[in-house]
C-alpha positions, 0 to 999 in steps of 0.5 A: 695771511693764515691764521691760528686759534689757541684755545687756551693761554696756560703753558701749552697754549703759550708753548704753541704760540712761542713755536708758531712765532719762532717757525714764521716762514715768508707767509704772514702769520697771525696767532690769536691766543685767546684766554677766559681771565686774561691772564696769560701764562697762569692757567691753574698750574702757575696762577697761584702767587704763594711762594710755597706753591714749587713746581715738583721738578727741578728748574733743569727741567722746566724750560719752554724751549726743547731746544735750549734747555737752559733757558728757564734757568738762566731766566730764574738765575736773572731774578735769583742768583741763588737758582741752579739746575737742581733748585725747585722755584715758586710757580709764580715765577714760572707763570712769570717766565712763560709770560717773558718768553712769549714776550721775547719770541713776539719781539724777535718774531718777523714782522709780518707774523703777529701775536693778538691776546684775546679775551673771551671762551669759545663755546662752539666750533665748526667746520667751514664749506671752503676750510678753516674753522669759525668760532664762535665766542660766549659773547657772540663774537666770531672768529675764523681760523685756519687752524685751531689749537685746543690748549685749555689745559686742565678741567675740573674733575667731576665729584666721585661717583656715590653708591648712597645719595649725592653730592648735591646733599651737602653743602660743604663740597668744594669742587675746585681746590684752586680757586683763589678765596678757598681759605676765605671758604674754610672755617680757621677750625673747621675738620677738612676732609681732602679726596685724593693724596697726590701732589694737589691734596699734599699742597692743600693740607699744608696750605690749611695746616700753615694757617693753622697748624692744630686744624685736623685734615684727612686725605682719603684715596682709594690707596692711600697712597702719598707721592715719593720724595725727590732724589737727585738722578745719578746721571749714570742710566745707561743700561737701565733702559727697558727694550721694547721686546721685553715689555709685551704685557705689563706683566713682563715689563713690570718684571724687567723693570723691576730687574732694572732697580736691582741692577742699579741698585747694585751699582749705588743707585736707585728707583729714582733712576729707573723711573727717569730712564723709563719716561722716554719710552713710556709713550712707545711701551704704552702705544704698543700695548692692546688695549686689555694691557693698558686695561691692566696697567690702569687697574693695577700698576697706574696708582703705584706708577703715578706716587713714584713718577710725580715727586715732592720737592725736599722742602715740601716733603719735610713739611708733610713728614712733620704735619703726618707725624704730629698727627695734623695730617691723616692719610686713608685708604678708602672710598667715600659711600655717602654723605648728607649734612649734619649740623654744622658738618658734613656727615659721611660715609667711608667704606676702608679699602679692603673692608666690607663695613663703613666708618662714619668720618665729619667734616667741615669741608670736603675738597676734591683734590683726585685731579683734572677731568680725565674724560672728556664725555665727563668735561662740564664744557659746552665746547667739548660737548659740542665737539663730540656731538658733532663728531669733530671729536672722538673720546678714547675707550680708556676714558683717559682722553682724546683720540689724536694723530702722531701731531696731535691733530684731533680725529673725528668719529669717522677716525680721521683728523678734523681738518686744522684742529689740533690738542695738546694737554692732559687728554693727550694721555689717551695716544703718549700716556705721558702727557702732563709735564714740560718735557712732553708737553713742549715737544708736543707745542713743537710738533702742532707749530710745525703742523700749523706752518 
């Protein structure tokens, strides 16, 4: 029987474990998804219950299947008749559906493949003398695998790096915004300051501001630089394609892209479809760069890339229009210095981007919304740790994540693949550079099933 370790239970890891069981050939199969809470299918993406919480890409889009791409569609229009390709549905029923789909793919599975759900967190992994992998579980119980499958999907980013003091001096710093008692947390009327203005910080503000809407927030990033309304795609993006040869230097893409717009904006339509054209060829532009290009991207494209590639549902970006322009909500360019408590708030200091001197702003709480951990040197896990000690893993030199093979097979220090490990997630952002959303991340769940088999 071979066995497979998923490491993870949130979208990728269940992803993987669909495709394991949908691929199981005559050879007997166990697939062990193995998850902290339990709870399958959630993960910090889909675990929130609110019906406000939208996914930011329309249901057409969010099937589990790379194969049948109406699949999630016809799963929301089974408990809502009213959903339709372009509807944007509450992530709790998406948790929902992942949930369901696994359910569906264990039901039609060969009998001789099966699927256990485990409770536990692994905290070290190594190599076995005659192949495989062992696990070895906080608790102390062992697994061995043939193969194992990291999908434990996003991790809490680190604080931001201070020039005066620590974090550690004030007590009003909260590190995760998804945790489920943060409004328990928060004072009704107490002054939030939000590290970040990207689609995490827009879901925080209007979940503080709906509780009450006289509360003052502010969002502070280095660019002050919200996400982009949604707009249907025109579904005419032929031509709007950028050929690799005109894409050398990110100068010289950013230019043809740039053309790009004016050429569609000629013919009726807009950014938006530039944007769509491009995603499947990031990962081919991206990979062909040398490493000073991406460099370059990072410091200066990345922030402008990232507000117009992740967009806000129609709803939600009515609702931060008004809280910005009653003034409930303020948005800053900037970067925070220093912070200490002061009574009963938070004292800190903020330097403006572009400005050599600082500003003093007070706040109740702090919340860091800037995203996952991108880094895994910087990942507060003992097994990413201990992977990278042991050289099973190699961090990329961006710090944008993990150094992978075409299967995401994870390389070692040596850069060779670790034998039967395996990752999919946002670290793979290192190798595609397009790595977080369904699209990609269900033909990556694709790729390691066919790896694993």
């Amino acid at each position: 029987m071979r066995t497979v370790l998923i490491v993870g239970a949130g979208f990728s890891g269940v992803a993987c474990a669909i495709q394991m069981l949908r691929l199981a050939g005559r050879q007997p199969l166990r697939v062990l998804l193995l998850n902290r809470s339990g709870r399958l299918a959630r993960g910090m993406a889909y675990g929130t219950q609110s019906p406000q919480h939208l996914l930011n890409v329309v249901a057409a889009n969010m099937s589990v299947l790379p194969d049948d791409p109406e699949h999630f569609v016809h799963y929301a229009g089974m408990r809502d008749s009213g959903v339709a390709g372009g509807s944007f549905v509450a992530r709790s029923v998406y948790g929902d559906y992942l949930e369901w789909a696994l359910r569906q793919a264990q039901d039609q599975a060969p009998r001789h493949a099966t699927l256990d759900c485990i409770s536990g967190s692994v905290c070290s992994l190594h190599a076995k003398t005659r192949g495989g992998l062992a696990a070895t579980l906080e608790d102390g119980r062992s697994i061995e695998a043939d193969r194992v499958v990291l999908a434990f999907g996003h991790l809490p980013a680190p604080p931001p790096e201070l020039s005066r003091g620590q974090w550690s001096d004030t007590s009003r710093y909260l590190a995760d915004p998804w945790r489920g008692d943060l409004l328990a947390t928060i004072g009704a009327h107490d002054p939030v300051l939000l590290l970040g203005t990207g689609l995490t910080a827009v879901d925080i503000a209007l979940q503080l501001l709906r509780r009450n809407p006289s509360r003052r927030v502010h969002a502070l990033s280095r660019h002050g630089l919200l996400p982009q309304p949604y707009k249907p795609l025109s579904g005419h993006l032929a031509g709007s394609t950028l050929r690799r040869d005109e894409a050398p230097t990110v100068r010289a893409a950013l230019h043809a892209f740039m053309r790009q717009v004016e050429h569609l904006e000629d013919a009726g339509m807009d950014w938006h479809d530039a944007v769509a054209a491009l995603r499947p060829q990031a990962a081919g532009i991206w990979q062909a760069w040398p490493a000073a290009e991406r460099r370059r991207f990072l410091r200066h494209v990345r922030p402008y890339w990232d507000v117009h590639r992740h967009q806000l549902p129609p709803t939600v970006q009515q609702e931060l229009s008004a809280a910005l322009a009653r003034g409930a909500l303020h948005v800053s360019a900037g970067r925070v210095a220093g912070i200490r408590d002061e009574a009963e708030l938070a004292l800190l200091t903020v330097q403006p981007r572009g400005s050599e001197e600082c500003i003093e702003l007070r706040a109740g709480r702090i919340i860091n919304c800037t995203g996952s951990c991108a880094s895994p040197r910087r990942a507060a896990v003992p097994l990413v740790q201990q992977l990278l000690a042991d050289g099973l893993m190699r961090a990329d030199a961006l710090g944008l994540g993990l150094d992978t093979g075409a299967d995401c097979a994870v390389l070692g220090a040596n850069g060779q693949p670790t034998p039967g490990l395996y990752y999919i997630g946002p670290w793979l952002r290192a190798g595609f550079w397009e790595a977080t959303a369904v699209p990609e991340l269900r033909r990556f769940a694709a790729t390691i099933a066919r790896a694993c088999m």
